[in-house]
C-alpha positions as CSV (number, residue, x, y, z in Angstrom):
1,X,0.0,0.0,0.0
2,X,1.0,3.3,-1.2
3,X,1.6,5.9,2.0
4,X,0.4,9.6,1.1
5,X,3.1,11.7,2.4
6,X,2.7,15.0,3.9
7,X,5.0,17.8,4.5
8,X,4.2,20.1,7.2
9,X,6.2,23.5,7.4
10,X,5.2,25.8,10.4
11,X,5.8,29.3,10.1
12,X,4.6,30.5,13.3
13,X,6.7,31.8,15.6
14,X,4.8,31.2,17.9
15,X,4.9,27.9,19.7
16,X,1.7,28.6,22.0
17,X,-0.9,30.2,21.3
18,X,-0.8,30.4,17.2
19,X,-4.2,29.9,15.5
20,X,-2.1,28.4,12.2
21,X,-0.6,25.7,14.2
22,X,-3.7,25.2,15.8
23,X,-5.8,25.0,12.4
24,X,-3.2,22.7,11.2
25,X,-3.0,20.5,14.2
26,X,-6.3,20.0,12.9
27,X,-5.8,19.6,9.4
28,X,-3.6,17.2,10.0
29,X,-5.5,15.2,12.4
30,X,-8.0,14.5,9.8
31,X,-5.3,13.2,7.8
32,X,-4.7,9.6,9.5
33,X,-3.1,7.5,7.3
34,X,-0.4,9.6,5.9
35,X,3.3,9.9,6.8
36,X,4.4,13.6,8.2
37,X,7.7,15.1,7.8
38,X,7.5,18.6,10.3
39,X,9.6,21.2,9.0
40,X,9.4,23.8,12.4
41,X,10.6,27.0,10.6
42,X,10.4,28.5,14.5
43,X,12.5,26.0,16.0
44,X,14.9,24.3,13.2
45,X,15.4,27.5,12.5
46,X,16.5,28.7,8.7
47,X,19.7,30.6,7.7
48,X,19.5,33.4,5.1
49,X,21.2,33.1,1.8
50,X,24.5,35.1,1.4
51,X,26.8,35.2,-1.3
52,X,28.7,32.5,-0.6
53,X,25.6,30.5,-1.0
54,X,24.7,32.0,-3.9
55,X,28.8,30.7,-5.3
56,X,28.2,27.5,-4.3
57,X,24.6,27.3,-5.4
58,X,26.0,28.3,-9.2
59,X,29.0,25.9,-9.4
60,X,28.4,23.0,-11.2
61,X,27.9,20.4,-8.8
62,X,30.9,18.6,-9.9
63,X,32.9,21.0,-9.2
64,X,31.9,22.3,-5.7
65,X,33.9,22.0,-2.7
66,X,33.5,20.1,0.1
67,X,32.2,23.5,2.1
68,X,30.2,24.4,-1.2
69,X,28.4,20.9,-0.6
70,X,28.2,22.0,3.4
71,X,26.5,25.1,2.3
72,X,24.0,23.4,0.5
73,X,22.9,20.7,2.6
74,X,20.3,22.4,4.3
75,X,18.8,23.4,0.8
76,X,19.4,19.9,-0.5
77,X,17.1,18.6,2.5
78,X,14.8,21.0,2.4
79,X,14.1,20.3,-1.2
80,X,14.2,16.3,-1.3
81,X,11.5,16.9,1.6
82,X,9.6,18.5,-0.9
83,X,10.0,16.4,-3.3
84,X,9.5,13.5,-1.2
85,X,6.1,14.8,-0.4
86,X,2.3,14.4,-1.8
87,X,1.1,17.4,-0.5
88,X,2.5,20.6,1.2
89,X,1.0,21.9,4.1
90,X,1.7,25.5,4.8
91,X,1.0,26.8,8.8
92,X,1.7,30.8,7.9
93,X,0.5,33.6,9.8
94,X,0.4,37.2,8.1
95,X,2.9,39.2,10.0
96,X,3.1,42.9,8.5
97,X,1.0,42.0,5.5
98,X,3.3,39.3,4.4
99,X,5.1,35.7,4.7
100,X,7.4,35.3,8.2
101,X,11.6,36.2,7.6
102,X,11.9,32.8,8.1
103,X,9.4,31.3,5.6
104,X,11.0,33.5,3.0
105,X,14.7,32.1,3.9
106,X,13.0,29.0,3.7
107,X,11.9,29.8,-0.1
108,X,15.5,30.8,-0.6
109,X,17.0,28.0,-0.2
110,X,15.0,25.6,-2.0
111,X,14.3,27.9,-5.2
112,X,17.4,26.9,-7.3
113,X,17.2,26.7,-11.0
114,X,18.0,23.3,-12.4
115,X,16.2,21.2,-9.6
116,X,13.3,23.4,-8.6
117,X,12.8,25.1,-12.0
118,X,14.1,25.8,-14.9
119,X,14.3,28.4,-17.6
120,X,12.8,27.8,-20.8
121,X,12.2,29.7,-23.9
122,X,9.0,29.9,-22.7
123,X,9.6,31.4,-19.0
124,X,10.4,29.7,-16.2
125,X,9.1,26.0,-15.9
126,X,8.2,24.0,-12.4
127,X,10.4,20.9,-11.6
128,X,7.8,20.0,-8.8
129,X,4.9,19.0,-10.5
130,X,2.0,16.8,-9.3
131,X,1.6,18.2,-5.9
132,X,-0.8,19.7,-3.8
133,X,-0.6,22.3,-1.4
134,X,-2.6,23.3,1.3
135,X,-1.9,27.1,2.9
136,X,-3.5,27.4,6.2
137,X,-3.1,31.3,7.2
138,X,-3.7,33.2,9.8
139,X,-4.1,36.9,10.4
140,X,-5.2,39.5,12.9
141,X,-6.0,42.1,10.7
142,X,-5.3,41.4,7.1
143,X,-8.0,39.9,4.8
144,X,-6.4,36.7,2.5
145,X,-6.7,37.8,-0.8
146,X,-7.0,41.9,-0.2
147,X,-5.2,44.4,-1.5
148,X,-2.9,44.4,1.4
149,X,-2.0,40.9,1.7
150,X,1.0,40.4,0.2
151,X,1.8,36.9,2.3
152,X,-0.9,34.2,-0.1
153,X,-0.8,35.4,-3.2
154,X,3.3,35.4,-3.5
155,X,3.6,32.1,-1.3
156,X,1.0,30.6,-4.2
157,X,2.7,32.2,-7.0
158,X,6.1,30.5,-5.3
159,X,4.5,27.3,-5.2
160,X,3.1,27.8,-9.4
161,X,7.0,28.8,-10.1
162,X,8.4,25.4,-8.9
163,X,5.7,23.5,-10.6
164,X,2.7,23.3,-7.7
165,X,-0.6,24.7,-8.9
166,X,-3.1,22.5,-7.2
167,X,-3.4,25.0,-4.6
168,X,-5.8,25.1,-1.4
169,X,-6.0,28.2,0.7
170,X,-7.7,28.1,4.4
171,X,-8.2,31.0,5.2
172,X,-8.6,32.2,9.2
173,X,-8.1,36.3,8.7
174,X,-9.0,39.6,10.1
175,X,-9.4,37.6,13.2
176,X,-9.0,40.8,15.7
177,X,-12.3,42.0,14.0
178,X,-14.0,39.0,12.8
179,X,-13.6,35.7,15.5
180,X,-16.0,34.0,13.6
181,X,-13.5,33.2,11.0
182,X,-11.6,30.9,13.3
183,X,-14.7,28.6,13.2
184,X,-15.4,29.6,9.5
185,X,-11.4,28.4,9.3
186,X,-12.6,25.0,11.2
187,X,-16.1,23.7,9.2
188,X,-13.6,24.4,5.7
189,X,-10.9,22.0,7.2
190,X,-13.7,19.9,8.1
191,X,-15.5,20.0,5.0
192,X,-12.4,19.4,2.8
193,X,-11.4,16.2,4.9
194,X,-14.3,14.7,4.8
């Protein structure tokens, strides 16, 4: 039997407390028979690109050194997670009206051309392709999808890029002003488990 393989990747920096953790505890949970890899952006932390990343991302592999491979270990693991993965599950609260720092390093590192995507006559071309993703995001003031949130559409345009267009936003925003969308947030993840 064929296991369906999930990768969760919390964003939250918040360990108690956060509504996208607690929406994807939930998600999750309904879920059973699937195999989770838990990619803890608040805890395993994710280092920034610099230019010595950038060196070693662009030297041929056969060529790299053994601290250009070092560098790009991380990346390498993040990605074969992906890759390893059926679906993508995204925890990401909206902080400042867009993705976490650390969610964006985490994009960093595993957008690399030749493995991720490529570059075609035709624009640039997804390596990733027959996944789904779920984005489970949280705000207290910014509406998913408004002119002000700039945290779902690029994360879902990031996921089209490397290939992943079977996209599935849950959406639990503008929750200072409208608490009812936390229970809204709930009957969706209920209704699309079911």
């Amino acid at each position: 039997m064929t296991t369906h393989t999930i990768l969760r990747i919390d964003a939250s920096m918040r360990q108690t407390g956060s509504v996208s953790r607690q929406l994807t505890d939930q998600l999750i949970a309904a879920m059973p028979d699937s195999e989770v890899i838990t990619r803890d952006l608040s805890i395993d932390g994710v280092p920034t690109i610099n230019e010595d990343w950038i060196g070693a991302n662009f030297t041929p592999p056969a060529d790299r050194s053994a601290a250009q491979k070092d560098l790009l270990a991380l990346s390498d693991t993040l990605i074969a997670e992906i890759m390893h993965s059926d679906t993508l599950v995204f925890g990401m609260p909206i902080y400042n009206f867009g993705i976490p720092a650390a969610l964006k390093a985490w994009v960093d590192q595993i957008s690399r051309v030749g493995i991720t995507f490529n570059y075609t006559e035709a624009g640039p071309k997804g390596l990733l392709e027959g996944k789904k993703a779920i984005i489970v995001a949280a705000s207290g003031g910014t509406t998913v999808d408004s002119d002000i949130d700039f945290a779902t559409p690029y994360l879902r345009h990031l996921l089209g890029f490397i290939g992943i267009f079977d996209v599935e936003v849950i959406a639990a925003d503008s929750l200072m002003a409208k608490p009812d969308r936390l229970q809204a947030a709930q009957q969706r993840i209920a209704a699309l488990t079911t």
